[in-house]
C-alpha positions as CSV (number, residue, x, y, z in Angstrom):
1,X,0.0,0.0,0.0
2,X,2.8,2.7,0.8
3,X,4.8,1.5,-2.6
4,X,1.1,2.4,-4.2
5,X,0.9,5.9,-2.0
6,X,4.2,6.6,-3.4
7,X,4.4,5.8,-7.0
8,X,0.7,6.4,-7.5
9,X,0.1,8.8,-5.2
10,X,-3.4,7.7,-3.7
11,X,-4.2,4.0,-1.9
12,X,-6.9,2.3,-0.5
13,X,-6.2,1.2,3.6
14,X,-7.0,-2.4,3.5
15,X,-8.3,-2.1,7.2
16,X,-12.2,-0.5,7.2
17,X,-13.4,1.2,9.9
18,X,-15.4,-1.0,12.1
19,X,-18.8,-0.5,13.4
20,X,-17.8,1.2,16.3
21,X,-15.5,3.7,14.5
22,X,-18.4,4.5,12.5
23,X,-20.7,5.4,15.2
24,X,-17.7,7.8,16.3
25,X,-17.6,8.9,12.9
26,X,-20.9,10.1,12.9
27,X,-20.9,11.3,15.4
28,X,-18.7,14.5,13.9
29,X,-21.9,15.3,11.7
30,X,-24.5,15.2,14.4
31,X,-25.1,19.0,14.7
32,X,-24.5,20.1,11.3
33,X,-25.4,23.3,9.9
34,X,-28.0,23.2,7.5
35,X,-26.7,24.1,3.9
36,X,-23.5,24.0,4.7
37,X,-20.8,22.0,2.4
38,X,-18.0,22.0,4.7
39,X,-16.7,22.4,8.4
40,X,-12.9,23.1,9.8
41,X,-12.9,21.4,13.0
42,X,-9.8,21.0,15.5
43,X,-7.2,18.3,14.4
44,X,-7.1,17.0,18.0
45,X,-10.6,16.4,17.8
46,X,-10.0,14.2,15.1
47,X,-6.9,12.5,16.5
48,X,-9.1,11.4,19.3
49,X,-11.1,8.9,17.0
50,X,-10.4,5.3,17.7
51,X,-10.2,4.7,13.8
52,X,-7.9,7.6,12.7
53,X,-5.0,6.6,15.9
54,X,-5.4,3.0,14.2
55,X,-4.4,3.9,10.5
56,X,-1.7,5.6,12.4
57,X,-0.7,3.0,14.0
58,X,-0.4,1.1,10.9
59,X,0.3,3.3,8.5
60,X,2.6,6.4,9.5
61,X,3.3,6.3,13.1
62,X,5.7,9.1,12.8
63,X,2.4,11.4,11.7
64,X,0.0,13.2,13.7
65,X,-3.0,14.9,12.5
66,X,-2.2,19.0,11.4
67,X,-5.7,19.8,9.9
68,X,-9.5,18.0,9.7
69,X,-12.4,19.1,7.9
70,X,-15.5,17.8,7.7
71,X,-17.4,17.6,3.9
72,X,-21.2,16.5,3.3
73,X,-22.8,17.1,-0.2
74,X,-26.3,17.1,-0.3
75,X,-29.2,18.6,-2.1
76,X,-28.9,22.2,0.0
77,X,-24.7,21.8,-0.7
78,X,-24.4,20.5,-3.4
79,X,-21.4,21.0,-5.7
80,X,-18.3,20.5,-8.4
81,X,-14.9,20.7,-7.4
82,X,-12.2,21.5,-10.8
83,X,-9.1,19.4,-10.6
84,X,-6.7,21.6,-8.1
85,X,-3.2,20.8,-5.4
86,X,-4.1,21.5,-1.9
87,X,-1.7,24.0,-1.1
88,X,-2.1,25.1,2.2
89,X,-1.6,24.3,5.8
90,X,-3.6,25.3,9.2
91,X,-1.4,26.9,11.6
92,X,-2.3,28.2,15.7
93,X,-1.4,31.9,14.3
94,X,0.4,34.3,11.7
95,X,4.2,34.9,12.1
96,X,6.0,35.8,8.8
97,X,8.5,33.5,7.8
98,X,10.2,33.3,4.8
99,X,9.3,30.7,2.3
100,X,5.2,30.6,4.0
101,X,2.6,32.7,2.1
102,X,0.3,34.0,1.2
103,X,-1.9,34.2,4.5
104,X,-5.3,33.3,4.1
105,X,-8.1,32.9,7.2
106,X,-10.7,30.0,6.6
107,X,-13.3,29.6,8.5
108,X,-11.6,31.7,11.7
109,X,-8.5,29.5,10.9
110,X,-5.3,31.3,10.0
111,X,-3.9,29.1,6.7
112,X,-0.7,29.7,4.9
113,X,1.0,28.5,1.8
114,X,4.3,26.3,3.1
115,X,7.3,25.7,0.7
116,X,6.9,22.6,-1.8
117,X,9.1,20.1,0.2
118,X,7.0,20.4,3.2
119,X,3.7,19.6,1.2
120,X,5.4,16.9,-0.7
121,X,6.3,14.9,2.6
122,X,2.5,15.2,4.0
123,X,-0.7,12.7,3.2
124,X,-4.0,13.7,3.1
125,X,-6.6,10.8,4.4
126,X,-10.2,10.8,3.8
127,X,-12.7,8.2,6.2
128,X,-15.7,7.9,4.4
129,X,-19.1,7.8,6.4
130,X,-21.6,6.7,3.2
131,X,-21.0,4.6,0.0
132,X,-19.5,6.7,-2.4
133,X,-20.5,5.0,-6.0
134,X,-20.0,6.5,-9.5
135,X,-22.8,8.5,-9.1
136,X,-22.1,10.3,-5.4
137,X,-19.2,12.1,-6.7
138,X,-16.6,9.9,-5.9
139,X,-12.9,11.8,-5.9
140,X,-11.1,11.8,-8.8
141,X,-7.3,11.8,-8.8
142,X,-4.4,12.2,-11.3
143,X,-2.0,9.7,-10.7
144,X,1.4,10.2,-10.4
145,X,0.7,14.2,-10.0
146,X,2.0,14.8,-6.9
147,X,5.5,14.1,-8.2
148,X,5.1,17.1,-10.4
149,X,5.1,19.5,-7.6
150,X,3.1,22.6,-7.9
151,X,1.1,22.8,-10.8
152,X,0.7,26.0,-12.6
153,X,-2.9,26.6,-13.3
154,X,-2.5,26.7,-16.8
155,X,-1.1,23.7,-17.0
156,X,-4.0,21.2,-15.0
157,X,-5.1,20.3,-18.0
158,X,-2.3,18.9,-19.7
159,X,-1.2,17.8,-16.6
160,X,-4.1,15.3,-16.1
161,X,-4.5,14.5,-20.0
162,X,-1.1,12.9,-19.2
163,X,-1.1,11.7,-15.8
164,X,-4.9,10.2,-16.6
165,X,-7.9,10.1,-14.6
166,X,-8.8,7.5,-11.4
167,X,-11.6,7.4,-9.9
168,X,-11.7,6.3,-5.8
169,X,-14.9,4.6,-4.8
170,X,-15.8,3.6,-1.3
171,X,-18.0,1.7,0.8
172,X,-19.1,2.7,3.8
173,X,-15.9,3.2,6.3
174,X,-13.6,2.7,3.6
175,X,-10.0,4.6,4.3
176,X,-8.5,6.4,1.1
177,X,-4.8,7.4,1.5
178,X,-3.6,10.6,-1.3
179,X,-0.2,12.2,-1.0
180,X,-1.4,16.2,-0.2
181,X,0.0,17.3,-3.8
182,X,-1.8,14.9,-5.8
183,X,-4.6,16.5,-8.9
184,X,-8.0,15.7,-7.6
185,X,-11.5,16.8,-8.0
186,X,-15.1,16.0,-8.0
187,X,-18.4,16.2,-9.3
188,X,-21.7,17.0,-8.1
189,X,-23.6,13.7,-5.9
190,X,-26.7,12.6,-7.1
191,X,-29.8,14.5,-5.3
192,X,-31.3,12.5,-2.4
193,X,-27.4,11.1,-1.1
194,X,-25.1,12.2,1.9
195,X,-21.2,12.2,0.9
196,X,-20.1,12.5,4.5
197,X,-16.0,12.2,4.7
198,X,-13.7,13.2,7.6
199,X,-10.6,14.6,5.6
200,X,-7.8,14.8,7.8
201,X,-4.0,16.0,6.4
202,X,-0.9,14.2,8.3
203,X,2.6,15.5,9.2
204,X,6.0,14.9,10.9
205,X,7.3,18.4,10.0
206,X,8.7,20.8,12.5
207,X,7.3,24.4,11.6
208,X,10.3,26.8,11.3
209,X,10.6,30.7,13.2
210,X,7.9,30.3,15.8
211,X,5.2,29.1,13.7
212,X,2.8,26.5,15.3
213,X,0.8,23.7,13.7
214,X,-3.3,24.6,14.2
215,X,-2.5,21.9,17.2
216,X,0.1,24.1,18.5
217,X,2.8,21.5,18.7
218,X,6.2,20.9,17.2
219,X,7.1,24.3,16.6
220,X,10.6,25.4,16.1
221,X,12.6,28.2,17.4
């Protein structure tokens, strides 16, 4: 699985989450706002979940959860999502360092732009609550993209005509692994489905000059 996450760049965790990690999962979604299509949450919430300490366990123990966000697509939130890099990281406040920017605040959370070798080291998980078929916008990735570091805008396109399209579906609890640079995107679900999926982006970086992670460990003087 991690020769897949590396040459690839995306892998399927051969260990589900159980029934018990599900109700847990769930339980992340049990107040949400109506019409909303997504939700920053604290990454220590996360790392609390029985299931995400387990793929840890088995997969990167080095890691620890830096940033979570919750997604659900629906009828009220429904949308399409163009083939983009995740480019940013969640950090406890702004302190200018060279090589981080541009500054951007999501949510009430302070997000910055790291250099390329820290995004390239990171992977980006995503526990999936509902069945995800062909027709509940399943997450399409570029294979092979995240080796081609960051993407110009103008050049997506030609990117993925090359690289080629893959499509990650999921049953209920499946685990999807991506490295954080990959080309992905997604269309809209069909009306009358819940996409529910905990995205959660790992690290073992130390932040440079005072910065924190949103958890506000590991920082660096």
């Amino acid at each position: 699985m991690m020769e897949a996450l590396d040459e690839r760049g995306y892998a399927l965790w051969p260990s589900p989450l159980c029934a018990a990690e599900l109700a847990q999962l769930a339980a992340l979604f049990a107040d949400w706002p109506a019409g909303r299509p997504g939700l920053r949450i604290d990454p220590l919430r996360a790392a609390a979940l029985s299931g995400v300490r387990r793929l840890i366990a088995d997969v990167a123990p080095p890691m620890r959860p830096v940033r979570a966000l919750l997604f659900d697509k629906t009828d009220t939130a429904n949308w399409a999502l163009a083939w983009h890099q995740d480019r940013t990281i969640e950090v406890a406040e702004r302190r200018e360092v060279a090589g981080f920017g541009p500054w951007t605040v999501k949510q009430g959370r302070v997000h910055v732009a790291p250099p390329v070798a820290l995004l390239d080291r990171m992977v980006t998980v995503r526990f999936h609550l509902d069945p995800v078929d062909a027709e509940n916008a399943p997450l399409l990735v570029a294979p092979g993209s995240h080796r081609e570091g960051l993407i110009p805008e103008a050049s997506i396109e030609a990117v993925v005509a090359r690289c080629g399209e893959a499509t990650c579906l999921a049953g209920a609890g499946s685990v999807w692994l991506y490295r954080t640079l990959i080309l992905h995107g997604s269309a809209r679900a069909r009306p009358g489905r819940h996409r529910r999926v905990l995205q959660i982006d790992l690290s073992d970086d130390a932040l440079p000059g005072g910065l924190q992670w949103a958890t506000g460990e590991n920082a660096v003087a």
